[in-house]
C-alpha positions in Angstrom: -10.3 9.0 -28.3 -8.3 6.8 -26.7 -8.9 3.3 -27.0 -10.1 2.7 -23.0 -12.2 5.9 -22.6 -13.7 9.0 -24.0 -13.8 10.9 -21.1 -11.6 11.2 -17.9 -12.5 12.0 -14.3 -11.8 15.6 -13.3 -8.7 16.2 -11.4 -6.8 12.8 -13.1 -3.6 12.2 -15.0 -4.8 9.7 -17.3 -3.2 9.2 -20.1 0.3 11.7 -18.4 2.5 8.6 -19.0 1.1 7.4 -22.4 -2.6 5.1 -22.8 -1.0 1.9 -21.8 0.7 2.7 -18.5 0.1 1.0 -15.1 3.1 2.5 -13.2 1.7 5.6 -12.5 4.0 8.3 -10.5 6.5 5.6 -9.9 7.6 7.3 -13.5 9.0 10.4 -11.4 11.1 7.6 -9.9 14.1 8.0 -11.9 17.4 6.9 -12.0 18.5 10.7 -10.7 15.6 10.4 -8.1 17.0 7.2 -6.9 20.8 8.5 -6.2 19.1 11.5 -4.2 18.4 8.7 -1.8 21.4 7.3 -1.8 22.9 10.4 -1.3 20.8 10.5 1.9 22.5 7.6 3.1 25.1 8.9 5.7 25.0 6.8 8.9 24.3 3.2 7.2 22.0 2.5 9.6 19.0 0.7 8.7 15.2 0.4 10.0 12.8 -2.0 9.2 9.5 -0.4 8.6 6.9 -3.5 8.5 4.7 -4.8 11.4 5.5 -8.6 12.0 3.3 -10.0 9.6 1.1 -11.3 11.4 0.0 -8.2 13.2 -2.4 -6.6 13.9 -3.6 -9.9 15.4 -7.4 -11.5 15.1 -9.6 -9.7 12.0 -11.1 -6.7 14.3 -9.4 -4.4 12.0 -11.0 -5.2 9.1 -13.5 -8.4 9.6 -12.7 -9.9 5.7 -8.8 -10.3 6.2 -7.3 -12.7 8.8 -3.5 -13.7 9.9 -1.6 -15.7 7.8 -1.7 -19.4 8.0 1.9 -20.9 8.1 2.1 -25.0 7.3 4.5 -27.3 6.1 4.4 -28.8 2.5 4.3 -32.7 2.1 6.5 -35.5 1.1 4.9 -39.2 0.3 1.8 -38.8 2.5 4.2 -37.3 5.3 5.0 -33.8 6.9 8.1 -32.2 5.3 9.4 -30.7 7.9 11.8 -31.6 10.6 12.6 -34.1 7.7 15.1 -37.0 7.9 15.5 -38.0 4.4 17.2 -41.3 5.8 13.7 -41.7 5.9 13.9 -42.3 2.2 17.5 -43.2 1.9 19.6 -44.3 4.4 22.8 -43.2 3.4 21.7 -39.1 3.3 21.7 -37.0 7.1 19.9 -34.4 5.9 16.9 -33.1 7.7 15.3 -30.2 5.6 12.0 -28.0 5.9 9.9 -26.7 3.6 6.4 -24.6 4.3 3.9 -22.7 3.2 1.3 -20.0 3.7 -2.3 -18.8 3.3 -1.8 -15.4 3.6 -4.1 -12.5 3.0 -2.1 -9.9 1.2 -2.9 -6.8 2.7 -3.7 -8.1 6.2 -0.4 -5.9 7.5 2.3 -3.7 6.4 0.9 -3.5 3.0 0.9 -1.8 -0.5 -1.9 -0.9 -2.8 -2.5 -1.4 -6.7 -4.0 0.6 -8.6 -6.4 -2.2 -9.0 -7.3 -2.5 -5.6 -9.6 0.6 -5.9 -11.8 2.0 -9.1 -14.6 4.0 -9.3 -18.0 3.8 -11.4 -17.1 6.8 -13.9 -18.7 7.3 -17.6 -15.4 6.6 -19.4 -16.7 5.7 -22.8 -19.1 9.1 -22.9 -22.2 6.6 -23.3 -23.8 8.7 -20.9 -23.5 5.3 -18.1 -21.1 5.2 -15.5 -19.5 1.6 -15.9 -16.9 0.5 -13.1 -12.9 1.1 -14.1 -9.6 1.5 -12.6 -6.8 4.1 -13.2 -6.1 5.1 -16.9 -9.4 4.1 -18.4 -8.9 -0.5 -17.6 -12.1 -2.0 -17.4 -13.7 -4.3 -14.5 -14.2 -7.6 -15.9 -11.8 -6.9 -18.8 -8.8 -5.9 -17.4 -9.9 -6.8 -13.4 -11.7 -9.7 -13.9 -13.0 -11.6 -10.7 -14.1 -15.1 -10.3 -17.0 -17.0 -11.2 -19.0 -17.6 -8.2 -18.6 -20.7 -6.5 -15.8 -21.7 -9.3 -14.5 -25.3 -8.7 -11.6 -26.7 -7.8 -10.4 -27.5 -10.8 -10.8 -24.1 -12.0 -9.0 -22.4 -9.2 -5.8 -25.3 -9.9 -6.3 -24.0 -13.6 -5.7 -20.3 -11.7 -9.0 -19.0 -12.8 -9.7 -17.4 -10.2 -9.8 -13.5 -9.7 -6.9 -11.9 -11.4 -5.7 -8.3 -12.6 -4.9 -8.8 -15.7 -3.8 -5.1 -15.6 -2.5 -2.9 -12.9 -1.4 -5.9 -10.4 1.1 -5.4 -7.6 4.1 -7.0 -10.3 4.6 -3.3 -11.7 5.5 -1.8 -9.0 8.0 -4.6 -8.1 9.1 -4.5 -11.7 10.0 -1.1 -11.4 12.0 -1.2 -8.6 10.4 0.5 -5.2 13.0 2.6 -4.2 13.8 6.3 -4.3 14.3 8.7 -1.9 11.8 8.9 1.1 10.5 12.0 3.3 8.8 12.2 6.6 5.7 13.9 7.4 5.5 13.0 11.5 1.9 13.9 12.6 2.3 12.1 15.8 5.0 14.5 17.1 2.3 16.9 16.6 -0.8 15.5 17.9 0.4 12.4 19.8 -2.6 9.5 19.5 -5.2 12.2 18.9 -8.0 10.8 16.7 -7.9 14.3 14.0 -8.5 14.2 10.8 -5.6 16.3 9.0 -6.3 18.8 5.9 -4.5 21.1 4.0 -4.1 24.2 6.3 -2.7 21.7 9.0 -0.6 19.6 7.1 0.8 22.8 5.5 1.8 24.1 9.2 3.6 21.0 10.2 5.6 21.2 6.8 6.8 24.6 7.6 7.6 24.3 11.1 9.3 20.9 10.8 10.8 22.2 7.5 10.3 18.9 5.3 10.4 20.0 1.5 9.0 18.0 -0.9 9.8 17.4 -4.7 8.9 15.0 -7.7 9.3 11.5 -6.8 9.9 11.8 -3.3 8.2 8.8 -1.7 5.8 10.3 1.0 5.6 8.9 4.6 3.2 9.6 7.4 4.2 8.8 11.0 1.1 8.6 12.7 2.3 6.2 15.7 -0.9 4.2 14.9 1.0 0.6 14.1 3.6 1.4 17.5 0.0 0.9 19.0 -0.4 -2.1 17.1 2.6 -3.5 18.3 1.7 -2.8 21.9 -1.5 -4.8 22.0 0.5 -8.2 21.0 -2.0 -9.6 18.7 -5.3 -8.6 20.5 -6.0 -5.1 20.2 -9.6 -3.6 20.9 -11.8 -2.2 18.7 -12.4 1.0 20.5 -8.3 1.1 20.1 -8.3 0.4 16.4 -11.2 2.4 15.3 -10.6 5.8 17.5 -6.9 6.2 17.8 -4.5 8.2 15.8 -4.1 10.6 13.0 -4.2 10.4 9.2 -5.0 12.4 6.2 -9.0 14.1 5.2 -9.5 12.9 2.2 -12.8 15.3 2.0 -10.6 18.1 2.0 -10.1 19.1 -1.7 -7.5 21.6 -0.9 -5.4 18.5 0.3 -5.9 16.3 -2.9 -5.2 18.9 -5.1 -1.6 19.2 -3.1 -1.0 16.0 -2.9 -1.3 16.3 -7.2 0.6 19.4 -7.4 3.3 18.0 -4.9 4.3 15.7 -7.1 4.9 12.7 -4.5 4.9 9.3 -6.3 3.9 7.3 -3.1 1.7 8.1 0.2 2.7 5.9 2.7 1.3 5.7 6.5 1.9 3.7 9.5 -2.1 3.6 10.1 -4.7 1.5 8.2 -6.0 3.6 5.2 -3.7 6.7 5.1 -6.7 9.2 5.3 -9.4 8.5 8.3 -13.1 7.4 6.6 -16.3 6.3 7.8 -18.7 3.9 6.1 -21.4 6.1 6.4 -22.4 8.5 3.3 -20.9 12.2 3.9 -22.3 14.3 0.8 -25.8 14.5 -0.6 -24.6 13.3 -4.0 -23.1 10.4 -5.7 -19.5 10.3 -3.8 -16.3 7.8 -2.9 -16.4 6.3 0.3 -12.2 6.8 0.4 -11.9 9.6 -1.6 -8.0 9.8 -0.6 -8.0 6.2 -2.3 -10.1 7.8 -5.1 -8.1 10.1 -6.5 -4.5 8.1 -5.8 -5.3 4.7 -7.0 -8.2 5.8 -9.4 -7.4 9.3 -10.7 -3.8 9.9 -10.4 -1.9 6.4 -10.3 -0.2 7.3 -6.9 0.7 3.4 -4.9 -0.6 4.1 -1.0 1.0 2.0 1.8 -0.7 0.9 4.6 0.0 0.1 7.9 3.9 0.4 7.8 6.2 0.8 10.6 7.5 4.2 10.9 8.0 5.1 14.5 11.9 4.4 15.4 12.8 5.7 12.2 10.7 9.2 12.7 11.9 9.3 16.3 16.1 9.1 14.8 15.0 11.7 12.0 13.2 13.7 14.6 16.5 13.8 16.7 19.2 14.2 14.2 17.3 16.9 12.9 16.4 15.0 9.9 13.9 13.6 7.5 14.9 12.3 4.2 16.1 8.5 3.5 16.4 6.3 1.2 13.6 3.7 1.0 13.6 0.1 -0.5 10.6 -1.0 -0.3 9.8 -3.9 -2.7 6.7 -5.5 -3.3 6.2 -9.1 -3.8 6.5 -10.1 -7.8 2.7 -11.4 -8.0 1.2 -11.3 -11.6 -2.2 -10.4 -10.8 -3.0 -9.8 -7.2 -4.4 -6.5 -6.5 -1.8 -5.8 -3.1 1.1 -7.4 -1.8 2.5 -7.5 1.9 5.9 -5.2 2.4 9.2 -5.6 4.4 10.5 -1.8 3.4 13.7 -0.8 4.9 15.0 3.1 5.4 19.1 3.2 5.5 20.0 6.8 6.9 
């Protein structure tokens, strides 16, 4: 038995890269994977693949997370920025600024832990489903949220919510970068709103001839944050909620490929890589996101979110194209369950 669980959940890899792991498939990110995307490196030009920051604009997208809140720091009571330090000492002509943010972490171009989603699963075989996250860590052990309405002091004392395992610093720690590929739905179904399953994923792979091995990082052009961009900060609803591709996560065929693939990363330029509802969709017990379900929960793949993908796809698209390398760093946050992204694809 290993020491976290008893039982594991059907289709999962727990335990593939040894009881204690939190890395997941970045494992199949070697050091040969990563020279397969340098070699992919022939033009040296470069793309940036995240959305401004703070885009999409407003909290319509998703009503909890809102734009980041920029301000400056303070020096003796006073604003520290635009700064003369003669201020303090008459002889120095500096003037210096210093700021800081309130930012929620996965308001835009984003990247998942495999904290940020578990499942209730009967791990220890007591018969009880009890709620934990990818390779058997425990809620409240491992991903231990606040007490409600902690104080101040205690959030000073940084006591607040915390993954103690599985945070966003593992995936920095390894190094995010390797050898991207390019799935571009968009060139096949423009701003459609379709959910995409096996069979149809499989057709664009073989007429758009994209092969994919173990490792590869996984990208889905969608053309969903190009929309983003276009509404300047103020997009509608209707937009947001009815536009654009992305993966059916009901579609069991597709899960089981994205396993067998052997991708280490699903990345997408839209908000949640597959399309979902809120409402229930099976007469049994079942995962809202089951995409999210068996990537973060059962198989320890990262998922991106809302990354920038569009004049990259277009250059692949017409140099015949659609491997890269991708760097694609995290930020090195012990604990937090996501972290916002500036990835970069040199061709």
């Amino acid at each position: 038995m290993n020491k976290r669980w008893k039982n594991k959940p059907p289709g999962s890899n727990w335990g593939e890269f040894g009881p204690d792991d939190q890395r997941g498939r970045m494992n199949y990110v070697t050091r040969e994977k990563v020279l397969q995307g340098v070699a992919e490196v022939k033009e040296g030009i470069t793309f940036v693949l995240s959305l401004p920051l703070d885009y999409p604009g407003g909290n319509v997208l998703n009503a909890r997370r809102h734009p980041p809140r920029i301000a400056a720091t303070h020096r003796d009571g006073r604003q520290n920025f635009a700064y003369e330090v003669r201020q303090d000492n008459p002889m120095q002509t500096d003037v210096v600024c210093d700021d800081q943010v309130l930012l929620t972490l996965q308001y835009s171009t984003q990247w998942d832990s495999f904290a940020h989603v578990g499942s209730l699963f009967d791990a220890d075989g007591d018969g009880k489903p009890e709620p934990v996250f990818y390779n058997g860590y425990r809620a409240g052990v491992d991903v231990i949220p606040a007490k409600e309405n902690a104080s101040a002091e205690s959030w000073a004392k940084f006591e607040g919510s915390r993954a103690e395992a599985l945070g966003i610093q593992n995936l920095a720690e390894h190094g995010a970068q390797g050898r991207g590929v390019m799935i571009d739905l968009h060139a096949h179904y423009g701003r459609k709103r379709e959910a995409v399953g096996y069979d149809a994923l499989q057709k664009i792979l073989e007429k758009d001839k994209v092969e994919i091995e173990r490792g590869d990082i996984v990208c889905l052009h969608t053309g969903f944050a190009e929309m983003v961009m276009e509404f300047k900060k103020n997009p509608t609803p209707e937009a947001l909620h009815h536009t654009c591709t992305g993966l059916d996560g009901r579609d069991d065929r597709l899960l089981q490929w994205i396993s067998d693939s052997g991708l280490s990363v699903l990345a997408a330029d839209n908000y949640a890589v597959e399309l979902f509802s809120v409402k229930p969709w099976k007469d049994t017990t079942h995962a809202m996101l089951p995409l999210h379900q068996h990537c973060l929960f059962k198989n320890g793949i990262h998922l991106g979110e809302l990354w920038y993908f569009t004049p990259l796809a277009n250059w692949l698209r017409e140099h015949k194209r659609n491997r890269f390398l991708l760097t694609a760093p995290p930020l090195r946050l012990p604990g937090a369950v996501g972290s916002p992204a500036t990835p970069v694809a040199t061709v």
